[in-house]
Backbone as CSV, one residue per row, in Angstrom:
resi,resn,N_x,N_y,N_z,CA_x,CA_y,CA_z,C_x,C_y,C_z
1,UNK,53.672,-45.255,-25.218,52.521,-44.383,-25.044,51.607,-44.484,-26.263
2,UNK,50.409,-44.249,-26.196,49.394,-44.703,-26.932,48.252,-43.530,-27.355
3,UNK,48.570,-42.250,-26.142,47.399,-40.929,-26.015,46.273,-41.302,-25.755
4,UNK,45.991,-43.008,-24.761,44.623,-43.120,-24.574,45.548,-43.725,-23.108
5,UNK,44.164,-43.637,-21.510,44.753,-44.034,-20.461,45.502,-45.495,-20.004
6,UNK,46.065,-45.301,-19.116,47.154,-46.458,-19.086,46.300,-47.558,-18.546
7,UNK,45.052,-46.757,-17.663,44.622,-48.364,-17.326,43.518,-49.445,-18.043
8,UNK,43.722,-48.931,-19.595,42.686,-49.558,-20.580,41.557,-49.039,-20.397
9,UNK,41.132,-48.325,-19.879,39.859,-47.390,-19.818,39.637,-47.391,-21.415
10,UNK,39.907,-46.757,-22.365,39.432,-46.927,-23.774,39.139,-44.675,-23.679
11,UNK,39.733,-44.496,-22.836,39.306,-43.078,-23.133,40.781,-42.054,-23.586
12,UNK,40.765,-41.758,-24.531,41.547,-40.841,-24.956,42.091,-39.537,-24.230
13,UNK,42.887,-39.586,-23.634,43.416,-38.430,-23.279,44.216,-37.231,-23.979
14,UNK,44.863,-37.575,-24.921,45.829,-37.063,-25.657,44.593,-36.251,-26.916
15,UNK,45.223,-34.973,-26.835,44.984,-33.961,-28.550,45.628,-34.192,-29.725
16,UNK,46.899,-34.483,-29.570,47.167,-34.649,-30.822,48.586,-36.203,-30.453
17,UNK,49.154,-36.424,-31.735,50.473,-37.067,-32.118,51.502,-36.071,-32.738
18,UNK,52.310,-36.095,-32.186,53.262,-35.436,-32.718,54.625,-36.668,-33.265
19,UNK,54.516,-36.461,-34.321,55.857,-37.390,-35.129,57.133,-36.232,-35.339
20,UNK,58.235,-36.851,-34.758,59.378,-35.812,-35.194,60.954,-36.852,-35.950
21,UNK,60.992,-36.875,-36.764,61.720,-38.094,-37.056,62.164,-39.687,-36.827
22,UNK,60.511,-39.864,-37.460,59.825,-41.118,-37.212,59.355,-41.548,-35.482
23,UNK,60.026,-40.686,-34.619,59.579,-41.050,-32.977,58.199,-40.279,-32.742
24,UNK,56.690,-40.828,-32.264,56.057,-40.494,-31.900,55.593,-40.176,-30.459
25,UNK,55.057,-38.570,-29.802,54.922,-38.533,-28.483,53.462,-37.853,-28.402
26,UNK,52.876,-37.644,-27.425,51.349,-37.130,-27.625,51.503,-36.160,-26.910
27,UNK,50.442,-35.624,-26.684,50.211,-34.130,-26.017,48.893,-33.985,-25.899
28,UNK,48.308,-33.362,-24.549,46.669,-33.442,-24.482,46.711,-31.969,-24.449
29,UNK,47.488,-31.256,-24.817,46.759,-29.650,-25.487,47.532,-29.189,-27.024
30,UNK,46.732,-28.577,-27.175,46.375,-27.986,-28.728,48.125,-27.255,-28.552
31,UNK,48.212,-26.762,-27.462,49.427,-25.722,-27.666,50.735,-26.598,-26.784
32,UNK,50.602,-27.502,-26.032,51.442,-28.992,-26.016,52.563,-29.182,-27.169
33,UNK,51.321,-29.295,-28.147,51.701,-29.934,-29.349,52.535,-28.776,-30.590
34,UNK,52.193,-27.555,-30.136,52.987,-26.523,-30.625,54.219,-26.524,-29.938
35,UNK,54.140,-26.221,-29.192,55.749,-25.792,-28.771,56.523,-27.633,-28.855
36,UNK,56.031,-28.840,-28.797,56.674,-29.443,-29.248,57.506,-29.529,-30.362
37,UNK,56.672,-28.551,-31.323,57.397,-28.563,-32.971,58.365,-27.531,-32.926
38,UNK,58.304,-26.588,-32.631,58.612,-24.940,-32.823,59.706,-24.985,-33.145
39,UNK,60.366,-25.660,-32.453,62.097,-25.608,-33.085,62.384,-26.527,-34.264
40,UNK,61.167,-27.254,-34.782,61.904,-28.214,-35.781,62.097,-27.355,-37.273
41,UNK,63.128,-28.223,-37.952,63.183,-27.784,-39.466,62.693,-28.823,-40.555
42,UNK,62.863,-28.634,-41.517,62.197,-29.315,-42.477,62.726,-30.820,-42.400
43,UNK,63.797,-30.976,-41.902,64.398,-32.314,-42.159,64.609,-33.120,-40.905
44,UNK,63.248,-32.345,-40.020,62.838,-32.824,-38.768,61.467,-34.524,-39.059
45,UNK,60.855,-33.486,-40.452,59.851,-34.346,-40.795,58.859,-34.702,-39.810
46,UNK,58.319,-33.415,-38.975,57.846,-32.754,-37.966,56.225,-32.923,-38.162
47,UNK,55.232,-33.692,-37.583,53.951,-33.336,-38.199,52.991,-33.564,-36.759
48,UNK,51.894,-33.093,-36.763,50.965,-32.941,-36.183,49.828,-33.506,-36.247
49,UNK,49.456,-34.815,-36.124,47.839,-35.623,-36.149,46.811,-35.131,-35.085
50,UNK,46.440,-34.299,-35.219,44.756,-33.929,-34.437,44.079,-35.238,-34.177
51,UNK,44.032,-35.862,-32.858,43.167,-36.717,-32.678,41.749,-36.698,-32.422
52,UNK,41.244,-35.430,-31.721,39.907,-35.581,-31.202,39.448,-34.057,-31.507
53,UNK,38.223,-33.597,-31.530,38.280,-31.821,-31.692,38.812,-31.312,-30.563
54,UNK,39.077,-30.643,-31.416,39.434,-29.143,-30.079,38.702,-27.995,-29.764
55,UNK,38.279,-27.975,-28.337,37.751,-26.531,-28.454,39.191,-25.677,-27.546
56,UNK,39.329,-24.899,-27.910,40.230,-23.410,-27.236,39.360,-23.128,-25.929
57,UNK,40.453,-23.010,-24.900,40.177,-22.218,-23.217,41.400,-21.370,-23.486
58,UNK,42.010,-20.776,-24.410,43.294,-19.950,-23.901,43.740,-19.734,-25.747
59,UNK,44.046,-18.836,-25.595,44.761,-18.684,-27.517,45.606,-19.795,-27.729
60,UNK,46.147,-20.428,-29.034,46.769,-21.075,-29.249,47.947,-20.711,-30.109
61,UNK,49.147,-20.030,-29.346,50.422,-19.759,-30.272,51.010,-20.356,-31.076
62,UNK,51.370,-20.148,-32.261,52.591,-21.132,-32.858,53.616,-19.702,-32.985
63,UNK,54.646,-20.316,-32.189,55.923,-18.810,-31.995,56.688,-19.827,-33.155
64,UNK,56.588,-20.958,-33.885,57.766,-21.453,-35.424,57.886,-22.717,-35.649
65,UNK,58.744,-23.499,-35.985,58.691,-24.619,-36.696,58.276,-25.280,-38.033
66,UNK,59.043,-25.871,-37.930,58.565,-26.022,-39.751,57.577,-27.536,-39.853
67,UNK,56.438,-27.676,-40.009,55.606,-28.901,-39.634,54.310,-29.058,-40.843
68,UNK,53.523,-30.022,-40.971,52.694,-30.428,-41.496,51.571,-30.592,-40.125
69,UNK,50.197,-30.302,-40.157,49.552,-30.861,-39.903,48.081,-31.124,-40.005
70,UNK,47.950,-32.430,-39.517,46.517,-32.834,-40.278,45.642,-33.008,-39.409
71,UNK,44.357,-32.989,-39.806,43.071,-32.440,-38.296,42.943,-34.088,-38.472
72,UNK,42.761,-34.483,-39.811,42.813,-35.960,-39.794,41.004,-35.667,-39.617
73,UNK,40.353,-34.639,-40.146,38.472,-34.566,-40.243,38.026,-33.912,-38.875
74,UNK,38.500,-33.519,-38.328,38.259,-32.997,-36.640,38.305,-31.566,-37.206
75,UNK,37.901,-31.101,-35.917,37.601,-29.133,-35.964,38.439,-28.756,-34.824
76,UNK,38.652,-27.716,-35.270,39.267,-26.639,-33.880,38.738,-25.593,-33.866
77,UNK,37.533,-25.777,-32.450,36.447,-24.596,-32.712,37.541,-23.337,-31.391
78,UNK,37.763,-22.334,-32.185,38.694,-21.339,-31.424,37.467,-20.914,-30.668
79,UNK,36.236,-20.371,-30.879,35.140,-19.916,-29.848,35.795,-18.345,-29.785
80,UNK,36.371,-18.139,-28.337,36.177,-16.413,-28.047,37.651,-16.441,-28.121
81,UNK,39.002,-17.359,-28.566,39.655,-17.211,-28.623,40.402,-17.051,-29.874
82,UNK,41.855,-17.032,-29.857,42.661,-17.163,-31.507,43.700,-17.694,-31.644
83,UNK,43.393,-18.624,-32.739,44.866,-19.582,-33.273,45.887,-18.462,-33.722
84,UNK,46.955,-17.963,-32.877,47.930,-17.077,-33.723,49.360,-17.715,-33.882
85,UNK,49.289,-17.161,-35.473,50.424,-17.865,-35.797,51.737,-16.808,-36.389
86,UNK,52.982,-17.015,-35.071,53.299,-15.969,-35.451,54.471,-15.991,-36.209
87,UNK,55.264,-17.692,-36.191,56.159,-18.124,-37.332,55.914,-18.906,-37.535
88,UNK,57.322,-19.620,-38.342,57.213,-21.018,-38.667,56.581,-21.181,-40.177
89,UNK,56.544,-22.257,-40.752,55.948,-22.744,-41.672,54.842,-23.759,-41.432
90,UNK,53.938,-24.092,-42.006,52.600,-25.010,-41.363,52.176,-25.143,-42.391
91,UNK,51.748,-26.360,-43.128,50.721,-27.266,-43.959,49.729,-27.995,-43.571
92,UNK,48.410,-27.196,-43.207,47.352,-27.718,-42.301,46.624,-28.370,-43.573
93,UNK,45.530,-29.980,-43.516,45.182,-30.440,-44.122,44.053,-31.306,-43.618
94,UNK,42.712,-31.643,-44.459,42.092,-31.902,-43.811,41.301,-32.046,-42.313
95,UNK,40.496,-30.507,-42.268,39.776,-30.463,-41.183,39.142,-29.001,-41.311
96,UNK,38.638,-28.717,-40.458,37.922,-27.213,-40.194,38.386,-26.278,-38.790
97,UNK,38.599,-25.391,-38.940,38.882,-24.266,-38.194,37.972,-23.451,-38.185
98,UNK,37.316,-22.938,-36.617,35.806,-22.029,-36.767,36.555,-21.185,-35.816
99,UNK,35.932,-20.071,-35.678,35.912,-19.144,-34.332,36.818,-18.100,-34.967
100,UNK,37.407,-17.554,-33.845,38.416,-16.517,-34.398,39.914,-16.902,-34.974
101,UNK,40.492,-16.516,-35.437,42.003,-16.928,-35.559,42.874,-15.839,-36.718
């Protein structure tokens, strides 16, 4: 898998990469890619690559996990919604977060 369509179209489907001990899988929502992590621990080596912006249609939970992640220069415009974060550990890096959260 690649997070862009299978039939070479060149169009990205996938939100983010999720790496969880060295195996990479994608996810085309913002909160996909959360509950993918939620259960990891530190020695999951758990991280999150933002591929494309995000805008929010629905809040975006993080219920835990212990993860890194990077917007990689992308935004996550929350709009009328909110990034809530209600465990876990998170090292967000490079990018912007607008809206509510």
């Amino acid at each position: 898998a690649t997070g862009y369509c299978a039939n070479g179209c060149g169009t990205r489907l996938a939100v983010a990469m999720i790496e969880k001990n060295g195996k990479a899988s994608y996810s085309r929502s913002l909160a996909g890619a959360f509950e993918e992590v939620k259960d990891c621990v530190a020695t999951d080596y758990a991280r999150i690559n933002l591929l494309q912006d995000v805008t929010l249609t629905a809040d975006a939970i993080v219920e835990g996990g212990v993860f890194d992640m990077d917007l990689l220069g992308k935004t996550i415009d929350a709009g009328n919604y909110e990034l809530i974060i209600e465990g876990g550990k998170i090292q967000m890096e490079d990018g912007t977060i607008t809206g509510l959260f």
